[in-house]
Backbone as a printed PyTorch tensor [residue, N CA C, xyz], in Angstrom:
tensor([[[ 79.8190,  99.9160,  83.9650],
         [ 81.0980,  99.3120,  84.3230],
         [ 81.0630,  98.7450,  85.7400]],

        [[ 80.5290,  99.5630,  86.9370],
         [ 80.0100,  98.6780,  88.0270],
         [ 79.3520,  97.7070,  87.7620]],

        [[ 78.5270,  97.3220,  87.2980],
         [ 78.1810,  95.9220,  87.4790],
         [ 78.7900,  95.5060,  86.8000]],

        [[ 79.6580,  95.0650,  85.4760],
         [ 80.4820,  94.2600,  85.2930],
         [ 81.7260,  94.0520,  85.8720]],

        [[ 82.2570,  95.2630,  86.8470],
         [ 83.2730,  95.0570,  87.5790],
         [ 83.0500,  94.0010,  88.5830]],

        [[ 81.5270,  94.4650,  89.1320],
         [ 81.5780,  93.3650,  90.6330],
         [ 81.3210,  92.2170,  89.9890]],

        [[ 80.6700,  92.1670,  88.7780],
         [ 80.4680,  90.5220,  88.2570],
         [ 81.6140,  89.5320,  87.8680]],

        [[ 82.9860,  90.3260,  87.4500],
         [ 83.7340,  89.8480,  87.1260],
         [ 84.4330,  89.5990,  88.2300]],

        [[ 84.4970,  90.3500,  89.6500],
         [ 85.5040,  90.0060,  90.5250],
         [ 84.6860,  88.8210,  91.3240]],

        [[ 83.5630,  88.5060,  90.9300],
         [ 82.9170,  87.3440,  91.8280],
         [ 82.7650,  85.9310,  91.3550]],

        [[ 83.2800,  86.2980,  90.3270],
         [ 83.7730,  85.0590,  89.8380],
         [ 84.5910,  84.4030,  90.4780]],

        [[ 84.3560,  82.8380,  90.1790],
         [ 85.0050,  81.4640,  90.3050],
         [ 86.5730,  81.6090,  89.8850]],

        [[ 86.7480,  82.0430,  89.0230],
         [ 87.9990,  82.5120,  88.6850],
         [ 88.4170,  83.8050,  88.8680]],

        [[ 90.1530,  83.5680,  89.1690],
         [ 90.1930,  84.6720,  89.9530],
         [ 90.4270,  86.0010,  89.1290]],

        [[ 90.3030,  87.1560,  89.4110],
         [ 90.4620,  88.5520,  88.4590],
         [ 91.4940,  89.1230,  88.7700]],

        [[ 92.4580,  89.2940,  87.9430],
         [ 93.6100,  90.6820,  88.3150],
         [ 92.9590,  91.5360,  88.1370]],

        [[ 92.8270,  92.9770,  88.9500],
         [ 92.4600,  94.1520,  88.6790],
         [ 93.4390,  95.2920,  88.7960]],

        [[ 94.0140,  95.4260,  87.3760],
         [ 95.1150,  96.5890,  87.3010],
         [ 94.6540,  97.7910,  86.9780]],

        [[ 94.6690,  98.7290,  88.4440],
         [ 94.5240,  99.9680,  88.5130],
         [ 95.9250, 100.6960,  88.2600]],

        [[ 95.3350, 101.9860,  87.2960],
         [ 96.4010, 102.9370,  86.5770],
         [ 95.8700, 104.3800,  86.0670]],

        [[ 96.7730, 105.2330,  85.7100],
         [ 96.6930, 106.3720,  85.2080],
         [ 97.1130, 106.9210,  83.9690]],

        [[ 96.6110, 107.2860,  83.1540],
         [ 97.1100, 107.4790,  81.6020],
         [ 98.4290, 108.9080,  82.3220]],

        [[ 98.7740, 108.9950,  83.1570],
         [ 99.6680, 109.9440,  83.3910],
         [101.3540, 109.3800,  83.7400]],

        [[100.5960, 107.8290,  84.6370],
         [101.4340, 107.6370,  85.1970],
         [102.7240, 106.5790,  84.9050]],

        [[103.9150, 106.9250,  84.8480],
         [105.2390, 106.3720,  84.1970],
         [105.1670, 104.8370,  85.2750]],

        [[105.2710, 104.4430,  86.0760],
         [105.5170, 103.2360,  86.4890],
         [104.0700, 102.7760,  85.8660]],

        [[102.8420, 102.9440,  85.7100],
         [102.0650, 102.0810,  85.2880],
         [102.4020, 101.8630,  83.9470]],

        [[103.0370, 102.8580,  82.9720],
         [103.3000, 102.3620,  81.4780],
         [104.1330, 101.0540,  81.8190]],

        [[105.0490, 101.1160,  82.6320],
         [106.3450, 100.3600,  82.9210],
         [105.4510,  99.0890,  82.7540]],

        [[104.4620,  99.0460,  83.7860],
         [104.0390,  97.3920,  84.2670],
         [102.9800,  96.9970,  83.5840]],

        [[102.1310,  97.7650,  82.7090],
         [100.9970,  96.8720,  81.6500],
         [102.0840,  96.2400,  80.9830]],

        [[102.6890,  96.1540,  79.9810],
         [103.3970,  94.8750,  79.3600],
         [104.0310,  93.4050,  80.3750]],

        [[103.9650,  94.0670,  81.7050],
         [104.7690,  93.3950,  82.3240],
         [102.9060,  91.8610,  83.1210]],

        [[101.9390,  92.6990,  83.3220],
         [100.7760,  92.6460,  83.3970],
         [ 99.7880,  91.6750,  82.5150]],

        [[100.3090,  92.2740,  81.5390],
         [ 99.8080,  91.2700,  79.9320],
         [100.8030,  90.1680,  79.7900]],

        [[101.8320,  90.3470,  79.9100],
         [102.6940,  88.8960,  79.9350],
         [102.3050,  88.2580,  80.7510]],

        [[102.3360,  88.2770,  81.9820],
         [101.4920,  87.2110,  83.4980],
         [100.0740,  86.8020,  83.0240]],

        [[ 99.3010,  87.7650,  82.9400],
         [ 97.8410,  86.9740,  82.4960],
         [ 97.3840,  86.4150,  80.9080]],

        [[ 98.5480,  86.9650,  80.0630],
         [ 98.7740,  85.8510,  78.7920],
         [ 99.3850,  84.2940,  78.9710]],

        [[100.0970,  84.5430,  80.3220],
         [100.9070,  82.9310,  80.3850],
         [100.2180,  82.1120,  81.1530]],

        [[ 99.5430,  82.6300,  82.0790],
         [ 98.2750,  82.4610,  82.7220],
         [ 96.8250,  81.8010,  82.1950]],

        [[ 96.7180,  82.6030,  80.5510],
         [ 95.4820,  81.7850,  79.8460],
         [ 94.3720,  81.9350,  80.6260]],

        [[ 93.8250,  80.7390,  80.6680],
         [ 91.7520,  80.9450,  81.5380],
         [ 92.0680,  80.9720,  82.7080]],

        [[ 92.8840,  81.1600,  83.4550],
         [ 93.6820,  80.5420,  85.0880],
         [ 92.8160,  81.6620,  85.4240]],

        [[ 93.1000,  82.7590,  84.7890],
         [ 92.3500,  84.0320,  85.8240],
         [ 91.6750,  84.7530,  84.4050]],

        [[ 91.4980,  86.1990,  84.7220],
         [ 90.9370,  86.9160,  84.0500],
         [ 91.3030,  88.0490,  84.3420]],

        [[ 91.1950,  89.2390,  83.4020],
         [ 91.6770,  90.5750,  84.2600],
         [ 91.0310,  91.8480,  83.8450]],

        [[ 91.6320,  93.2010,  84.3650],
         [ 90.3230,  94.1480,  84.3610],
         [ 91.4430,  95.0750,  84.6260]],

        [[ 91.3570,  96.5380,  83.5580],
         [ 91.8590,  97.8120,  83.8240],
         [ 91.2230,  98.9320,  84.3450]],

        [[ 91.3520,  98.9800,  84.9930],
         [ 90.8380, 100.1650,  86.2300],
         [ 91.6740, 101.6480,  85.9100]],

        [[ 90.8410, 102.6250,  85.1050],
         [ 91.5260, 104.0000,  85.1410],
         [ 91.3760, 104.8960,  86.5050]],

        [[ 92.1300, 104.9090,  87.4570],
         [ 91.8280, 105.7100,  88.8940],
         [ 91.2730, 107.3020,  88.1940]],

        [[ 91.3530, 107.8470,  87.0010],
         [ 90.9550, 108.8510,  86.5820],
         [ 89.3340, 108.8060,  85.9030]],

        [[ 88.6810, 107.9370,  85.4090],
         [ 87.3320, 107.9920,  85.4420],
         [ 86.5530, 106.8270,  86.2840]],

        [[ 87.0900, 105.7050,  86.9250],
         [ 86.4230, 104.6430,  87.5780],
         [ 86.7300, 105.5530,  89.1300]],

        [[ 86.2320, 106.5100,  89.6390],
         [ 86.6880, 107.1800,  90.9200],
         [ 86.0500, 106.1330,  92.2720]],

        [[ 84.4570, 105.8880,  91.7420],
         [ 84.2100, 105.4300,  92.7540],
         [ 84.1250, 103.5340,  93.1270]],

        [[ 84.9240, 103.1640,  92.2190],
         [ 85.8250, 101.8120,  92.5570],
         [ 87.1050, 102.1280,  92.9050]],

        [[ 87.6870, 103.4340,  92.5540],
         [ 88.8660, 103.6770,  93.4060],
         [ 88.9940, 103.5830,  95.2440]],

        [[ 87.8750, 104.7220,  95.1750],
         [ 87.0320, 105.0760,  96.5150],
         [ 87.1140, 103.8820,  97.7840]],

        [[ 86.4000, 102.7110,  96.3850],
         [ 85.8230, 101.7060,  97.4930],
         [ 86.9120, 100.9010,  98.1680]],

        [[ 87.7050, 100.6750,  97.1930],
         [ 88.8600, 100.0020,  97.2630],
         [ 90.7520, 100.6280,  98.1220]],

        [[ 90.0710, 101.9150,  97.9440],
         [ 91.0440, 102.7610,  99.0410],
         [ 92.2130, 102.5060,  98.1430]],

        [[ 92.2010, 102.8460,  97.0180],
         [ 93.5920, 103.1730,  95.9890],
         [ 93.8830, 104.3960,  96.1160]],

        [[ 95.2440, 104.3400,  96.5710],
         [ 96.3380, 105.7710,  97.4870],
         [ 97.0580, 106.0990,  96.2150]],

        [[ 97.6950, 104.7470,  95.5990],
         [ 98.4930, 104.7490,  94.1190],
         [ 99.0440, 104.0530,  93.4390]],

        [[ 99.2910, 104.6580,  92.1100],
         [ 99.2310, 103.6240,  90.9080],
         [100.6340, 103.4040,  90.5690]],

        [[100.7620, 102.4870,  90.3660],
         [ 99.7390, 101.1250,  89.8420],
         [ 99.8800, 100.3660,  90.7530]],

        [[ 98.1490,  99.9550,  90.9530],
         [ 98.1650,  99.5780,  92.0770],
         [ 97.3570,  97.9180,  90.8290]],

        [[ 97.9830,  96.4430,  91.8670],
         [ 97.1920,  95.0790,  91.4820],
         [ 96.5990,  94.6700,  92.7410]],

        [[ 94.9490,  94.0200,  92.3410],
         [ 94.3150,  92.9870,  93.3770],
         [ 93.9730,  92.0720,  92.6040]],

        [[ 94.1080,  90.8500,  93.3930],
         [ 93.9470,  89.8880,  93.0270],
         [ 92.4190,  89.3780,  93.7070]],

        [[ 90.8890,  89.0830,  92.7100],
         [ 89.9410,  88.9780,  93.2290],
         [ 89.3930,  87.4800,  93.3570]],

        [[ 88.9260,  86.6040,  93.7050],
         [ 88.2200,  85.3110,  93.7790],
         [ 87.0300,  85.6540,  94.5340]],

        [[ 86.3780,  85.2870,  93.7350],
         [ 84.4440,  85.2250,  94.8420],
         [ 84.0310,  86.6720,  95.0430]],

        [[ 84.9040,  87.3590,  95.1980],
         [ 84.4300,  88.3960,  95.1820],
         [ 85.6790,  89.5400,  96.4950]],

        [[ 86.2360,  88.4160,  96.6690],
         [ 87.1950,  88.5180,  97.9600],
         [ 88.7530,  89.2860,  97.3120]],

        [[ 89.2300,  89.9660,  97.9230],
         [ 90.7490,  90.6070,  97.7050],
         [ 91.7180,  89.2360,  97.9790]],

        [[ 92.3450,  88.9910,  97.0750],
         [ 93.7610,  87.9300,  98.2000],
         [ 94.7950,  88.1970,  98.1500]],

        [[ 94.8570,  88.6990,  97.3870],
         [ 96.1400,  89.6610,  97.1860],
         [ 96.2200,  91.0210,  96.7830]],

        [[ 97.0780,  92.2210,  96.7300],
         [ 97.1570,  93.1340,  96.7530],
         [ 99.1090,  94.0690,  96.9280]],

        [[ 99.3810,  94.7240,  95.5090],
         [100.2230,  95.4760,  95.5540],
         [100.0490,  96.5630,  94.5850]],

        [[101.3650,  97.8700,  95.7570],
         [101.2990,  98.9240,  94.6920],
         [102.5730,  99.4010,  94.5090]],

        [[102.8640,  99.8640,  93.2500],
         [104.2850, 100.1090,  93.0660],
         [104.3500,  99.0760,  91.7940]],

        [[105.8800,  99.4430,  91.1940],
         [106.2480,  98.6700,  90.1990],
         [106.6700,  96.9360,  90.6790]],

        [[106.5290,  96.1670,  90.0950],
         [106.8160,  94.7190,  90.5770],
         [107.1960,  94.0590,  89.7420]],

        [[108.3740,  93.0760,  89.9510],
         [109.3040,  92.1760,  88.6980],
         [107.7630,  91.0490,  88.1520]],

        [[107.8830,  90.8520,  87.4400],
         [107.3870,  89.5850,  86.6250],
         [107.2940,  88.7150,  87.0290]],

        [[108.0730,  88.0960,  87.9390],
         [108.2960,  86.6640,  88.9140],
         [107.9030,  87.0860,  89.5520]],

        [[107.7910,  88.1680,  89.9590],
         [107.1310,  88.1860,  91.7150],
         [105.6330,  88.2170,  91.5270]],

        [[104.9890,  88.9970,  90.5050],
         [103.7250,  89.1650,  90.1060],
         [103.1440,  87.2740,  89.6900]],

        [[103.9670,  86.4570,  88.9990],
         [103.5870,  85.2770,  88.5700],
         [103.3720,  84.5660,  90.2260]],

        [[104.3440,  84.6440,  90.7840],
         [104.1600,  83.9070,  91.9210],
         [103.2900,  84.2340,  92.9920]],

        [[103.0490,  85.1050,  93.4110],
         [101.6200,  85.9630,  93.8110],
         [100.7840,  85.2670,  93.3100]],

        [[100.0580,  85.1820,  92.3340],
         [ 98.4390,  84.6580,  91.3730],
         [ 99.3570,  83.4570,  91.2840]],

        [[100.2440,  82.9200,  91.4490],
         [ 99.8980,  81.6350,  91.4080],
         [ 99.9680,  80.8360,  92.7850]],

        [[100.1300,  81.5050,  94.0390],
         [ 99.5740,  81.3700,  95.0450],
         [ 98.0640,  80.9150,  95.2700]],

        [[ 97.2970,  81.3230,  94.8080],
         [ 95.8870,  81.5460,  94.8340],
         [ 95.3420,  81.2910,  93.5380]],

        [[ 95.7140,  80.1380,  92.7550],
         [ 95.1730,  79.8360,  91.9270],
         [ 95.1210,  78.3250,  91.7010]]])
C-alpha cells in the first residue's frame, strides 16, 4: 500500500486522501459527503482511503492528530488540508482551487 500510496499522490493529477476510522461518527458523516465531490469531480482528481487504524505509518508521516482528516495531493505535494467534518461546498471549492 506504500508504494501505491506515494505513486498515487505523485501524480499529475491531484489525489484526495481521506483519512478515517471504522470507529469514528464524523468520518461516517463525511464519506458520502467525500464520494459526492470526487464523483462530480470525475478524472479531475483521484482519491484514496486511508484507515488511521492499519495505515499507522502514513498516519505517522503525515502527522494525523484526527479524523477525518482530507489532503489534497499534486506531484506529490500537500495543497490543501482539513480536519473535522466539512459542508460539501466548502470541500468542492477547496479541490477546485487547485485543480
Amino acid at each position: 500500500m506504500k508504494k501505491k500510496f506515494r505513486k498515487r499522490i505523485a501524480e499529475d493529477i491531484p489525489t484526495l486522501v481521506y483519512f478515517y476510522a471504522t470507529w469514528c461518527v464524523p468520518c461516517k458523516l463525511m464519506r458520502p459527503i467525500v464520494e459526492q465531490v470526487v464523483g462530480e469531480l470525475g478524472t479531475a482528481i483521484s482519491s484514496i482511503e486511508i484507515d488511521v487504524e492499519i495505515k499507522k505509518g502514513i498516519v505517522k508521516r503525515y502527522k494525523i492528530k484526527g479524523v477525518p482528516t482530507l489532503i489534497l495531493f499534486k506531484s506529490g505535494t500537500p495543497l490543501w488540508r482539513h480536519t473535522g467534518v466539512m459542508p460539501v461546498e466548502d470541500i468542492r471549492l477547496a479541490i477546485k482551487e487547485h485543480i
